[in-house]
Each structure stands twice: as structure tokens, then as C-alpha cells.
C-alpha positions, 0 to 999 in steps of 0.5 A, a space after each residue: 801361514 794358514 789358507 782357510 782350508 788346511 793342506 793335509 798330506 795324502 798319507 796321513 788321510 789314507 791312514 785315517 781308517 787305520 785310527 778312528 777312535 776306538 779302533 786297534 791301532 798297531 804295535 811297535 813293530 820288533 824286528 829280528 834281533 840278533 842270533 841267540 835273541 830271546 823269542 817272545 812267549 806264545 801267545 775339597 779341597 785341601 787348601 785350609 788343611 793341607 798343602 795350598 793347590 787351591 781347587 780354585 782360585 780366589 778371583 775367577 775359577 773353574 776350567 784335551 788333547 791334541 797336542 800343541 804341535 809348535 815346529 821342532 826348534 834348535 837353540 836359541 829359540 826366539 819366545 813369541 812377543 805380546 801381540 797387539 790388541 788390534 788385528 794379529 799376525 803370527 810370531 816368527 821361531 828362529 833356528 839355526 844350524 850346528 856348523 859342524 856335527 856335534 858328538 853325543 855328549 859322553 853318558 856319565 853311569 850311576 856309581 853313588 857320586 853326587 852330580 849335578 846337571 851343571 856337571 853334565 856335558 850340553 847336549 848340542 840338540 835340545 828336543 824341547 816336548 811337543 817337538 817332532 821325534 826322530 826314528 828310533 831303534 831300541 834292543 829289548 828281549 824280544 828283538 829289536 823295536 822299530 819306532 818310527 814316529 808319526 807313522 800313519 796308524 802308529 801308537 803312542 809310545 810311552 816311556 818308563 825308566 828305573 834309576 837306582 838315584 831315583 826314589 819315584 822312578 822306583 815307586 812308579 816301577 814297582 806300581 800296579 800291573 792291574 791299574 795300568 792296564 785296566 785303565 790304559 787305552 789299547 794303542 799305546 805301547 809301554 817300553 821298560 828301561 833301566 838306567 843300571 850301571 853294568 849291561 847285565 845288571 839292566 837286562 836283569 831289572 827289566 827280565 823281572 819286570 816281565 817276569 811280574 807282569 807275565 804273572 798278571 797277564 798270566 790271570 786275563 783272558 788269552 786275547 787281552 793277553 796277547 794283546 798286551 804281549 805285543 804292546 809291552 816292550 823291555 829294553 834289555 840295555 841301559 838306554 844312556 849306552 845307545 849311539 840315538 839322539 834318545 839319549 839327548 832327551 833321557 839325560 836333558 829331561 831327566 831331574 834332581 833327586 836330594 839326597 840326605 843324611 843327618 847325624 847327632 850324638 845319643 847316649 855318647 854315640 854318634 848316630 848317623 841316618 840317610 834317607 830319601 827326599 822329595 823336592 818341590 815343583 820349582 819355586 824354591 832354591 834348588 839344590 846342587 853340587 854347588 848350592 847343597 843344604 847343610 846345617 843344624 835343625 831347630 825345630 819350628 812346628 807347622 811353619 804357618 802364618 802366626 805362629 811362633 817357631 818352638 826354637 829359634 831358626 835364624 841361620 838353621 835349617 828349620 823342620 817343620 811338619 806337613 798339613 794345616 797350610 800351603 807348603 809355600 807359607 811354611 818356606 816364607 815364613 821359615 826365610 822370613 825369620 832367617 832360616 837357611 833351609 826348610 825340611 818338612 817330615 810329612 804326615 800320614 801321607 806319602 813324601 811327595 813333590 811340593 806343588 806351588 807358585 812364586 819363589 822362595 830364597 831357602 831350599 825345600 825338602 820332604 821326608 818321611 814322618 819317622 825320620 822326621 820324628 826321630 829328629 824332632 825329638 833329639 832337638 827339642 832335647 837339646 841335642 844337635 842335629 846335623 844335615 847334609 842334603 846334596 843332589 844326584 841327577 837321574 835320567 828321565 822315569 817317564 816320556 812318550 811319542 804321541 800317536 803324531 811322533 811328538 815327545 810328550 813330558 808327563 803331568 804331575 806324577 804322583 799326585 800329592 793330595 788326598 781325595 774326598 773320599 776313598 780314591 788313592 791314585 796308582 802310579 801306573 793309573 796316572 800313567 795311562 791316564 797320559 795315555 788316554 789323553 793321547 788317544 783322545 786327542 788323536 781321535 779329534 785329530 783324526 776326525 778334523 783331517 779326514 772332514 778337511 780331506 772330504 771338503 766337508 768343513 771350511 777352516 778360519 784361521 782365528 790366532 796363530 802362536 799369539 802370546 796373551 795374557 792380561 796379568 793384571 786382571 784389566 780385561 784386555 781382549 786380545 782382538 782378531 779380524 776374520 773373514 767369514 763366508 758371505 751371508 748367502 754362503 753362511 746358509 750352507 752351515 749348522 753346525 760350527 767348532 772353535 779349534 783352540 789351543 793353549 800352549 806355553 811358552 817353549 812347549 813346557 808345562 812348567 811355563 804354563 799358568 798355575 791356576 784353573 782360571 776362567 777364559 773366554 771366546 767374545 763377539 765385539 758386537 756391541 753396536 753402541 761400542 765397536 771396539 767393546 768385546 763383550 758377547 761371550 760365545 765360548 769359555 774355557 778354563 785352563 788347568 794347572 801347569 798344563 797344554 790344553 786343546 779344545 774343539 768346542 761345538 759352539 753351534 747356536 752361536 751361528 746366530 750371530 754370525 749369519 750376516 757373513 762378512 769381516 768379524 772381530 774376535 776377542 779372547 781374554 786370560 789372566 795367564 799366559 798362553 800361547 793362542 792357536 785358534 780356528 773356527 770350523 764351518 761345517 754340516 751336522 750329522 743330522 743335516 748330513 743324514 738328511 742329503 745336505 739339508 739343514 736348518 740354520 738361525 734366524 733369530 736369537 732372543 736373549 734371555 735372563 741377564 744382560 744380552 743373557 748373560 749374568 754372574 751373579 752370587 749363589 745363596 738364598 737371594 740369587 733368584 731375587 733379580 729374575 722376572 719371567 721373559 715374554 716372547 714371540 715366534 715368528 710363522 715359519 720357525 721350525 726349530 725352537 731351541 733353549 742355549 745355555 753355558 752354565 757353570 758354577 765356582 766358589 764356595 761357602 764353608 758349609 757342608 753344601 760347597 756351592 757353587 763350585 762342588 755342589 749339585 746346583 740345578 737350574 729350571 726353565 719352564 716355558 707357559 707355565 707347565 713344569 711337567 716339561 721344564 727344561 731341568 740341568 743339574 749335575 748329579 755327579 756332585 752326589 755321587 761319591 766317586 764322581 765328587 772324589 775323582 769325577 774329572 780324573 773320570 772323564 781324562 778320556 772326553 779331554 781333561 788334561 790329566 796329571 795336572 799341578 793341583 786338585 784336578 781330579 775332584 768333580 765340579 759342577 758342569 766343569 773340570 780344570 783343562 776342559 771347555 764349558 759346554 755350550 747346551 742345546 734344549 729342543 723346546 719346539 713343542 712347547 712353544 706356540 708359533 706364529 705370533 702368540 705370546 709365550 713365557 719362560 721363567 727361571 729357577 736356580 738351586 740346589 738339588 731343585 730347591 733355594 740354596 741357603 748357605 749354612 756355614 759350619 760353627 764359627 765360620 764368619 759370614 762371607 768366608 769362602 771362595 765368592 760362590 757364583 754362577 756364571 751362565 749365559 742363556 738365549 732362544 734360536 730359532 731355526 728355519 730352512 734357509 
């Protein structure tokens, strides 16, 4: 159980100097090796025409980093129950302990046999990710490397293997040297692994690897290079060979790669080809030693909803060709009409792994679009294709310790659709937007630590390990009462964060929500109805299939707590997530320049909407509701201040795609003078890059990277796995203090003017994804205390 005041250990609060942000944390140290050791050199979405990860959802859309940091567990783990919506208590984690010491499971080495993770000896210790690391010692080329995780100032560390079974960790081994370490952070360590059968057959891969890469630094400055000599690490052993709990978690987070061959008969002679798959994401039949994918092919043509199959698929395996709908409708329907399997031959696109949500009975496949072709033509000729898809089981291509010394697993790599424009992510891109997202969240780490050992900040625990969720869109609030500090005490603050983590159940991004829905943070202040919690004070919006953490300044919402004392907190998801959650009452850097003193709320004067808040329908009738708002300030404010969340969501089918990837703008005018409205807009939704990868951009300010759909197309105001911005104007001087009146009107739009949607030929009014506006807007006024 939290006290208000986290405990932080003296170490970790020594380290603080050693990584702050933007500072060079230090590289894995390499220890001497043996003799004769090498000595290291001096030195839009795609929904309506492609695969169906929506950019948002059709009921509430939107929207990182410090890790969700739940005790390391033992199996069996206890999952957290549903709380109650009254006053929560934290979930209990049960462990237990092996009653003698287990062995490590025998490796089994790649030699072509077809093995399944069934097959595999259990591991007696489970690392789940997100649990705490153990001391590592790897052998590489240039000594051994000493890992000792969550050491105070260490790096992250992140891990890529090459399996000879596996197509991906090829093509991630083989990515960009440029792209990695053009868009990687500098504490981050990179350690290459080979999973190849005979010890000189890994110490060979991973020599060339060095090799490739030296050429690369060989074209940069000498202080980056020596910089990245020193972060770059070889692993000159299969990994899977070492006496290390490593090898646990190598062979338990490793995957299933389909392997595939396929034969017919052509001009009296037998052809037989074999060819690489990717599978989907989870919600079809996997395929195993015991559960393989066999049979002839009929071809089908796009699979998707209303179309007639071009042969007759029942008790085949049924082809179909990538594009035009979401690779789930394409297996339903395939199994809807008695098809025993589905392989899908892509298009002009790499193979990719097959993003979706809910279950399929049918294995799925991907090929590549010649071998796919090839086929289709022998069917629609009357010949019979045979097919024979099995599975090889491959130890993990990628994994990191956190800068904290947790195991991390990585997001979606590759990303599977196209972007608006130009932008092809890299593999290795992906990767060190991990690596970003790590140093990201370290920095808040950091920061958060060294204000509580400061005693410059006062913590409320809020939520501890709450599973919540309200799958069926009812707005139930999961309610918590805190204790705040006395409204004398409250004088002493301006400033105030929400701390929120959003982890899934047993640390796995698979067990996350599948979609970038909308949540939020409420006050249940409704004096007419205690037990309503409506007054929204924070919104969040969570990604696809991954962990997030936010610290939000929420700082204007101190205007509703000045009264201290006993408050009641609600939050409200559709999907299921695990809460962790502290409010953090602290001084400004402002109120700190100035010796401690601060101005702080005295009045908070709702605006357009009810109590200022509204969700309202974007098109050329949305400014129809609004009237101008007559206010007074009262003698003695110093500090007049405009509050807004705003974010949009939806879209018609026009060129514009408002409100969700447009450049709505919003326009505040106070007594009537529009040379100094208060004027939001969005520019990145004009920008070509920033409409193509604008929230993949700003991995480095909390998005949470890789995610399992179209995370990386700019929004306006908003990205999937971040928190809604609360936005503070300072208006003082364009208002009249002391009891005269003052008007403010409002203006919505797009690029400043009346959006009026235009929707493309033969669109149906209505269509779209129900474009809106969410936005809440309020006036505070500061006084000194």
C-alpha cells in the first residue's frame, strides 16, 4: 500500500544526476574476456481498402511510458478481480515458491524439424514483461558484457536475435544501420544474438554483423562513432547455449513461424514449391505440430462481405488475395462457407503479420503475391493444388531491459499498413522508437523521484492494480475516495499532475484493449447528485494492444479542489485495464523562480457547453448552438486564464476527414477584439509528414510506439497511447477587472472558416465514422493566496 509520500530508495535518488533526460547515461560495461579475446577496434486509413485496423473506432475514438512496473510473479498468478464501484482497495498477487531447484529446460538447436512450443520442455520460471531482470553475463567479441539491471544511471538494453526459422528476425537483421541509429536515443545499448546451430556458425553472423555496421560508422563522425562502439554489443555464442535464466525467456517469448510448401501437377510433372508465411496476431486457429494446415486450394477472390467465392470452398483450404476489407471478414467469411483453412497472397505490399480482434475457427496465412499467383492460375485451370503448412518454433528476435532493469516485449514490428504519403517505416526505425519510448519514460521517472526526495511534491495514491472496465458502454465509473490536503493546506499548490498507468492483465500487450478509445479522469461534484460523476478533469486515450503511462498537468482543475478535504474520483474505459493512479500536488517552476510564492484559483467560470463541456457533431451546423458568455472578474484577480481539452474524432468521406485528420481550428475572442483572439489549430493535419507519421513523431513526448494499428497517421490534437492536453491561455490583458462586464464568443472550423462537409461522388450522407468535437472550456482566476 502507498503512504501519500512515496519512499525512494537513497540510491536510486544519488543517481538522479547521472539520468536526467537528455543526458549520456552509461554503456554496458564489457569485462575482461578470456585470453585470446577479441580487443575492440580504437576508437487514412486503410480500413475501406485494406486490412481493417480501424484509425478509430466507430463509437468513441481517439487516444508513454514509464513502465507498468507490477511485482515479478511465479506461477500461478492470481489475475486482479473487478473492483467495486464504491471506494477501492488493491488486488492481492499470489506467488509461490519451486520446492526444489529446477534444472533449465534442455535447448532444443535448429536442425529443419518441424517443433512446436507444446513439444518444448516448461520452463519452471515464467518472466512475464514488465517483471524485474536478473544479473546478466553475456560473452560477445569484445569481452564479456555485464548487465546488471536497474543499476542506478544504466541504459536500456535491447535485444536482437536472428533465427535461421525465422522470416522477420532475418529481415529485422538485415534492416537499416542508418535508420537505427539515426532515430535511437543515446542510452540505449544494442546487443546482437544468433540462434545458429554450431557455436562458429553464431560467432560468424554476428562478426558480419559488426562488419556491416563498422562500414556505416566508418561514414560518421569520430564522436558518434565512438559513441556507438561502445553501445553496440555482439554476442559471439547462440544465446540458448548459456547456463542464464536468459535462455527462459529467449525460448517462452519466442513464436510460431508457418512454414509452407505447396505441389501440383503441370505438363505431366510434379511441381513442388516452398515459401514463407506470416501468421495473424492471435484471433485465428494457430497452427502446430499437432493442428498443421493441409489440403487443396479453391480460389475464393477477395473473400469479402457479398461476394460470391469463384470456386466452390467448402472442405478447402480457401486463397484469397489481400486489400478492399479487413483481414478478419475475409477468414469469416472463408469459414462461414466451410473453408478449412484461408491463405492470402498480398499485393503490392510486404507479407505482414495480420492485425484484428475476436476469434476465427480457420488457420490464416500470408504469402507473397507471385507464389500466390502462381497458384491461383493452376486452380482456376483445373489443376489440384496441394498444401502443406506446419510450424517451426523460433526463439525470441526482439526484447529489452528498461533503464528500471524490467523486461520489456517489443510492439507490432513490422508495421503492416501503408501511410498517407511516402513514409515506409524501417525495421530497425521501429526499434529504436522502443528505445525512445524508454528513455522517455525514464526522464519522468527521474524527474517524479528526485521532486519526492526534495519533498517538493505531495502524492495521492488514487488507484492501485484496479482492473476496470465497462464492456458494455453503460458509463459505469469505477469511483474512488481520496483524501486531499485541508483547504488552507491547498494554498500552498499550483500546480497538479495525474500519474496514471494503464496496464493489462499479466504485464502482456496482447491482453490490452484492441482499440484507441477515449477514457477519462471525472470530479463526481454534482451537488444535485452525489453519486453522478460527470465533470470531466482529465481524457486519455489508449492505444492498440499496448501499456501506457501518463503524467498529465492538469493544473487548472485545482479550481475544483480548493475546498481540500474527502473527494470522490471517477474513471471510466470500455476496455479492460488495470489502474494505477496518483494525483501529485506540487509548485510550478514559475512559483519556484519566484521563492514559493504562487498564485493559486479563485474562481472557475464555465464556458460553452454544459458546466463547459460539450460533444457536438462537426459539419456546417455546429456553431448554430453557440451564444456569447457575459462575464465578471472580480477586484483582486491577478491572473485571467482561458482552460480548454479539445480534441476531434470521426470523419466524413471527403477530402477534408474531419474532425479526426483535419485542421479544425477553434477561435476565442474576448470584448469583441479579434486581433487578439485566442486562436487553436492544428497545423501538423497540413503538413504532409505530420498528417503521414505525425504521432510515430512524437514517440519521444509519450506516444506509445509500435502499436497494433494505425498509430502512426497524425491527429488533430491527439494520438492513439497519449493524454489529451489540458491548454492554458493567459487572457489577463484583455479583460476588464473589478466588476465590468466582459464578453467572449466562440468559433469553430476548419482552417478558421465553417467546415461544410463535401462528401466524395456517391457517398450517402451520413457515411463516415460520426465526426465531432469533444471539448471542454472554462475561465480561472488566480489570486495570491
Amino acid at each position: 500500500m502507498k503512504t501519500r509520500t512515496r519512499w525512494i530508495a537513497a540510491a536510486v535518488v544519488a543517481a538522479i544526476g547521472l539520468v536526467g533526460a537528455g543526458s549520456l547515461a552509461l554503456a554496458g560495461r564489457i569485462e575482461p574476456g578470456p585470453a585470446g579475446a577479441a580487443s575492440r577496434p580504437a576508437g487514412p486509413v486503410e480500413a475501406a481498402a485494406g486490412d481493417g485496423l480501424r484509425a478509430s473506432s466507430p463509437m468513441t475514438t481517439a487516444t508513454a511510458s514509464p513502465p507498468i512496473t507490477p511485482t515479478e510473479t511465479l506461477e500461478p498468478t492470481l489475475e486482479p478481480t473487478l473492483a467495486p464501484t464504491t471506494a477501492l482497495t488493491p488486488t492481492a498477487t499470489s506467488t509461490f515458491t519451486p520446492s526444489a531447484t529446477p534444472t533449465r529446460p534442455a535447448y532444443i538447436p535448429f536442425t529443419g524439424q518441424r517443433v512446436g512450443k507444446a513439444e518444448l520442455p516448461a520452463p519452471w520460471l515464467r518472466f512475464r514483461p514488465r517483471s524485474m531482470a536478473r544479473p546478466l553475463r553475456l560473452p560477445t567479441l569484445d569481452g564479456q558484457l555485464a548487465i546488471d539491471p536497474g543499476d542506478p544511471g544504466d541504459a536500456s538494453y535491447v535485444f536482437i536475435g536472428r533465427h535461421p526459422a525465422s522470416l522477420l528476425s532475418q529481415q529485422l537483421w538485415d534492416a537499416s544501420v542508418d535508420a537505427l541509429l539515426d532515430t535511437s536515443p543515446e542510452d540505449v545499448n544494442y546487443v546482437f544474438m544468433a540462434y545458429e546451430a554450431s557455436p562458429a556458425e553464431a560467432e560468424a553472423r554476428v562478426r558480419a554483423q559488426r562488419e556491416r555496421i563498422a562500414a556505416v560508422l566508418a561514414e560518421r563522425p569520430a564522436e558518434q562513432r565512438g559513441h556507438w562502439e561502445e553501445h553496440l554489443h555482439y554476442v559471439k555464442v547462440n544465446p540458448m547455449t548459456l547456463d542464464s535464466w536468459f535462455t527462459n525467456v529467449l525460448e517462452d517469448w519466442g513464436s510460431s513461424n508457418p512454414q509452407a510448401r505447396a505441389s501440383w501437377q503441370e505438363n505431366g510433372q510434379t511441381v513442388e514449391i516452398q515459401f514463407d508465411t506470416t501468421a495473424d496476431s492471435g484471433w485465428a486457429r494457430r497452427i502446430g505440430p499437432d493442428a498443421p494446415m493441409e489440403g487443396s486450394l479453391a480460389w475464393f477472390g477477395t473473400a469479402c462481405n457479398g461476394e460470391t467465392p469463384a470456386q466452390d470452398v467448402a472442405g478447402k483450404i480457401a486463397l484469397v488475395e489481400r486489400g478492399v476489407c479487413p483481414f478478419t471478414d475475409k477468414a469469416v467469411n472463408a469459414e462461414r462457407l466451410g473453408a478449412t483453412g484461408m491463405v492470402m497472397f498480398t499485393d503490392d505490399r510486404p507479407k505482414t503479420e495480420m492485425g484484428g480482434s475476436g476469434s476465427v475457427g480457420i488457420s490464416v496465412v500470408m504469402i507473397d503475391r507471385d507464389h500466390g499467383l502462381r497458384m491461383r492460375d493452376q486452380v482456376v485451370a483445373g489443376n489440384a493444388v496441394q498444401v502443406s503448412i506446419s510450424a517451426v518454433w523460433a526463439q525470441a528476435h526482439g526484447l529489452a531491459i528498461d533503464h528500471t532493469g524490467h523486461l520489456r516485449e517489443f510492439g507490432w514490428i513490422p508495421y503492416g499498413f501503408p501511410t498517407y504519403h511516402e513514409h515506409q517505416f524501417d525495421l530497425f526505425e521501429q526499434v529504436a522508437y522502443e528505445a525512445q519510448s524508454y528513455h522517455h519514460e525514464h526522464g519522468i521517472e527521474a524527474r517524479m523521484a528526485a521532486e519526492e526526495a526534495a519533498g517538493e511534491v505531495e502524492v495521492i495514491p488514487v488507484f492501485e492494480g484496479v482492473m476496470a472496465s465497462d464492456p458494455g458502454w453503460t458509463g459505469r465509473r469505477f469511483v474512488a475516495e481520496i483524501e486531499l490536503p485541508s483547504a488552507a493546506e491547498m494554498q500552498r499548490y499550483d500546480k497538479l499532475e495525474v500519474d496514471l498507468k494503464m496496464g493489462c492483465r499479466n504485464g502482456e500487450d496482447d491482453n490490452c484493449g484492441a482499440w484507441d478509445y477515449l477514457v477519462y479522469l471525472y470530479l463526481c461534484d454534482d451537488p444535485d447528485n452525489p453519486n453522478a460523476c460527470n465533470n470531466e478533469v482529465g481524457r486519455f486515450i489508449t492505444a492498440y494492444k499496448r501499456q501506457t503511462h501518463w503524467v498529465t498537468d492538469i493544473s487548472p482543475m485545482l479550481g475544483y479542489f480548493q475546498q481540500g478535504g474527502k473527494v470522490r474520483l471517477g474513471f471510466w474505459t470500455v476496455q479492460p485495464y488495470v489502474l494505477d493512479m496518483d494525483l501529485r500536488l506540487g509548485k510550478s517552476a514559475a512559483a519556484t523562480a519566484a521563492g514559493g510564492a504562487n498564485l493559486v484559483p479563485r474562481q472557475l467560470v464555465p464556458l460553452f457547453g454544459d458546466r463547459g463541456r460539450f460533444d457536438r457533431r462537426f459539419d456546417e451546423h455546429y456553431n448554430d448552438v453557440f451564444q456569447p458568455i457575459t462575464f465578471t472578474v472580480p477586484a483582486g484577480i491577478q491572473k485571467v486564464e482561458l482552460v480548454t481539452i479539445i480534441s476531434g474524432h470521426g470523419f466524413a468521406v471527403d477530402d477534408k476527414q474531419c474532425a479526426e485528420f483535419c485542421n479544425h481550428t477553434h477561435r476565442f475572442t474576448v470584448n469583441g477584439d479579434p486581433d487578439s483572439a485566442v486562436f487553436i489549430d492544428h497545423p501538423i493535419m497540413d503538413d504532409p509528414v505530420g498528417a503521414d507519421i505525425g504521432c510515430a513523431l512524437q514517440v519521444p513526448a509519450g506516444v506509445a510506439p509500435n502499436q497494433f494499428g494505425t498509430w502512426p497517421f497524425g491527429r488533430a490534437a491527439w494520438c492513439p497511447g497519449l493524454d489529451v492536453p489540458v491548454k492554458r491561455h493567459d487572457i489577463t490583458s484583455q479583460v476588464q477587472i473589478g466588476g465590468a462586464d466582459n464578453v467572449i464568443d466562440y468559433f469553430g472550423g476548419f482552417r478558421g472558416e465553417a467546415y461544410v462537409p463535401v462528401l466524395a461522388p456517391g457517398v450517402e450522407p451520413g457515411t463516415g465514422w460520426d465526426m465531432r468535437i469533444e471539448m471542454k472550456s472554462f475561465l480561472l482566476y488566480w489570486a495570491a493566496p
